[in-house]
Steps between C-alpha positions, in 0.01 A plus 500: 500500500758777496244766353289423766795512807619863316098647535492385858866646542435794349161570735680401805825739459317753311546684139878549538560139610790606801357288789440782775553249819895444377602860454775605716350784677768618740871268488667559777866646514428639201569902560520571128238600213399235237349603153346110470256283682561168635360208616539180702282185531510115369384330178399179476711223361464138520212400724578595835802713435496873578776717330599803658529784192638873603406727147605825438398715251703648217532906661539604130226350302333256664245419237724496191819373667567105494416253794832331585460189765801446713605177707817425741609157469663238759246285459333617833679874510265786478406784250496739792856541450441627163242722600755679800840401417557501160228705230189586690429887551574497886775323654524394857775713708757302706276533843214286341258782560473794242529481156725695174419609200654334235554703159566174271178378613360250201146635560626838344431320177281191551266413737633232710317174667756335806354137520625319823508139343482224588226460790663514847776747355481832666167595605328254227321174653347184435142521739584094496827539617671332208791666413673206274511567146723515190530681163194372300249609783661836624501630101174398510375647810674815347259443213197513671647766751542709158189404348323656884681796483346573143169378576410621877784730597584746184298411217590799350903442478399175260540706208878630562810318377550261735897401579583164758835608667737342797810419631692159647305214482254763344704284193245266530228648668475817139523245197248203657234823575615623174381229318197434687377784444537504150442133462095591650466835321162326290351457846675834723634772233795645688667795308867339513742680377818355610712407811820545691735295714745619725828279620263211384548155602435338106688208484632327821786339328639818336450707774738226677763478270508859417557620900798232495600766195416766683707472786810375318503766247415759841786400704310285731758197541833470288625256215550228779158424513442646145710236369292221720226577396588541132674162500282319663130655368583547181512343172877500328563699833406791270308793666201580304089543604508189271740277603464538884240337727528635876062467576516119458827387601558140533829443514647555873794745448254723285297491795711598710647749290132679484406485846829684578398786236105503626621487875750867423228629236191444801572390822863689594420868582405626192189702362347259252251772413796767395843397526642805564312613787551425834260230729321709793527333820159398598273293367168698478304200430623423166645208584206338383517737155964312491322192559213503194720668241806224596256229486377592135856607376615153608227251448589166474851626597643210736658794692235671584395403876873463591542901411128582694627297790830733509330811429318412772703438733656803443194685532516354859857599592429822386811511273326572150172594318431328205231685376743807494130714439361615866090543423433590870357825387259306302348238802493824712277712259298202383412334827381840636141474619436841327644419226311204456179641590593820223519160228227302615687187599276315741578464845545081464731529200850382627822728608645646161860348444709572176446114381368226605700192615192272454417581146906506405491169689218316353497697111506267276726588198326365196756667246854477381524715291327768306525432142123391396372778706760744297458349184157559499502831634716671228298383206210729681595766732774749570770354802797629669753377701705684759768423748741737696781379411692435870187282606627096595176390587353497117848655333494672145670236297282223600216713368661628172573104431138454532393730245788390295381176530143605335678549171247832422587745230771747607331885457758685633864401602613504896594890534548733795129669630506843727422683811555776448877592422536142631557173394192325653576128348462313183218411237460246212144476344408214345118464339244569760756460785738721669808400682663762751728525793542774772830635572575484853148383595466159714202258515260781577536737235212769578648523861870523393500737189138665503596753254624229217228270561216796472656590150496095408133446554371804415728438139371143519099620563486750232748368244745762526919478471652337798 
């Protein structure tokens, strides 16, 4: 069956496989020369669900250089923002209409595939108009998205390493793709190689009781409240990742204690995506991106529609923006009938936003935590994970308990990596799986320190010193 879907491909996009009708011919606002072709269309997914993918070509060696895949997370944010915000080659300017050049582009090394994912994220859709799904049927509509672009779109990419990367809830969305895909390599040979996660969500509980860490150890709230929660969370009232249970907290004082430290940590003025930068003023339609990430960070969290019904409300007055991010630039450029018409988006596809509140709304979050997935990852491919290390959404130490947790083979002991003359963060490697923070960088790594996080995954592609 596949043979015969790769000799139709191959006589419908011709000898070189790059589907002609998808090229971007002429992008608007962009005003400077490229050295790379790209390309935006939709693979096919689960029947009836159309992904949007944007591809651009490696401008070094396109033929030679690995295919990298890329996904935003939420669920129900879009890869868009990875594309112009964070590691694509052009980045959208502040007026929403022309676009930058951006030196640390990934595609300077890799060729790089943006998946919008989910359906009815972005500029994706469900011809059905079913946008309710969960994490077993998006990794698999990912799958056959994949297994399109191979076949139909750029049969001639198949034989390049192949690497599954993606930040946030991209924690879930890498390591259930990862293993599909290597879990049907008898039936669809995909050259995996490896994959990377960026400020990962891996384990809901850890990444709970690690922010209540976090902010303690960050200056967040002072012993008062230290000492409540300590006393009344955990065991011996002794303070250790071990001994202390602030995700499932049944006792009422403990309770208490941690929706006082979630409420400061989310919901009071501060920048949940960096700490140490400031929140912008307007919402730019990411309330909807707050809303998704909160909603994963704190499922099953008894707290969590009390703090969306305050940040909303604030929204309202017009006293604070959650989101602290402003992505107006993005809905401006996006929703731009030229634009559109330059990336084939049809005219009945809906009004791009950032991410959707019906997907976020209606996902269905099949896993707790990460651990199968992992463990049967680093017995066959190459990982890494990577968090800037001022992120609260998915914070460092609830990721480096994770991987501590898999009990792998230490390679290499924690030391200092650089940029430069620079201390750019922190590395242990342990067998088949690298563990590495950011200095300075918050949730969205690529878009905070460019430089740092070109050297990591260009070091991570080709196997070279961090």
């Amino acid at each position: 069956m596949y043979w015969l879907l790769a000799v139709v491909a191959s006589l419908v996009v011709g000898a070189f496989g790059s589907p002609a009708a998808d090229e971007i011919i002429n992008l608007p606002g962009l005003n400077h020369n490229i050295s790379f072709r790209h390309f935006s269309g939709y693979l096919s997914g689960v029947e009836g669900k159309h992904l949007h993918y944007w591809f651009v070509e490696s401008s070094r060696s396109p033929a030679d250089d690995p295919v990298v895949l890329w996904m935003n997370g939420g669920p129900g944010c879009s890869s868009m923002e990875g594309l112009l915000a964070e590691l694509g080659p052009y980045l959208v300017n502040p007026d929403g209409k022309t676009l930058r050049e951006n030196t640390f582009a990934w595609n300077t090394v890799a060729n790089v595939l943006f998946l919008e994912a989910p359906a009815c994220v972005g500029l994706s859709y469900d011809s059905n108009k079913d946008c309710a799904t969960g994490d077993d049927e998006t990794s698999l509509s990912n799958y056959l998205a994949l297994q399109d672009f191979f076949i139909n779109k750029f049969p001639e990419y198949r034989k390049n390493e192949f690497y599954i990367t993606g930040e946030s809830y991209g924690g879930i969305y890498v390591p259930t793709l990862a293993v599909r895909v290597l879990q049907g390599q008898q039936n669809f040979t995909i050259n995996l190689k490896g994959y990377a996660v960026g400020n990962g969500l891996s384990s809901y509980k850890l990444n709970t009781n690690s922010i209540i860490f976090f902010g303690y150890y960050h200056g967040l709230y002072g012993n008062d409240l230290w000492t409540r929660l300590v006393t009344h969370c955990c065991k011996g009232r002794h303070a250790s990742k071990e001994n202390c249970n602030f995700y499932k907290a049944y006792w009422p004082l403990c309770t208490e204690a941690v929706n006082k430290a979630v409420d400061i940590i989310y919901n009071e003025g501060l920048n949940m995506y960096n700490l140490y930068e400031n929140c912008l003023t307007k919402t730019g339609g990411n309330f909807s991106r707050y809303e998704a990430d909160l909603s994963s960070i704190l499922h099953g969290h008894r707290f969590y529609h009390k703090m969306m019904l305050k940040a909303k409300n604030r929204i309202n007055n017009i006293t604070l923006d959650p989101p602290c991010t402003n992505g107006t630039n993005l809905l401006l450029y996006l929703n731009n009938p030229e634009v559109r018409k330059a990336i084939h988006i049809p005219n009945d596809v809906q009004k791009f936003e950032l991410c959707s509140e019906e997907v976020s709304t209606n996902y269905k979050r099949e896993y707790g935590t990460m651990r199968p997935q992992y463990n049967f990852l680093t017995t066959r491919v190459r990982g890494l994970i990577y968090n800037g290390d001022v992120d609260m959404a998915c914070n460092f130490l609830g990721d480096e308990w994770f991987v501590e947790s898999l009990g792998l083979k230490v390679l290499e002991d924690r030391k200092m990596w650089h940029q430069g003359s620079q201390v750019a963060g922190f590395v242990k490697r342990y067998q088949n799986l690298d563990l590495l923070t950011i200095r300075g960088a918050g949730h969205m790594v690529p878009e905070d320190r460019s430089a740092q996080a070109m050297k990591m995954i260009t070091s991570f592609l080709f196997k070279k010193p961090y």
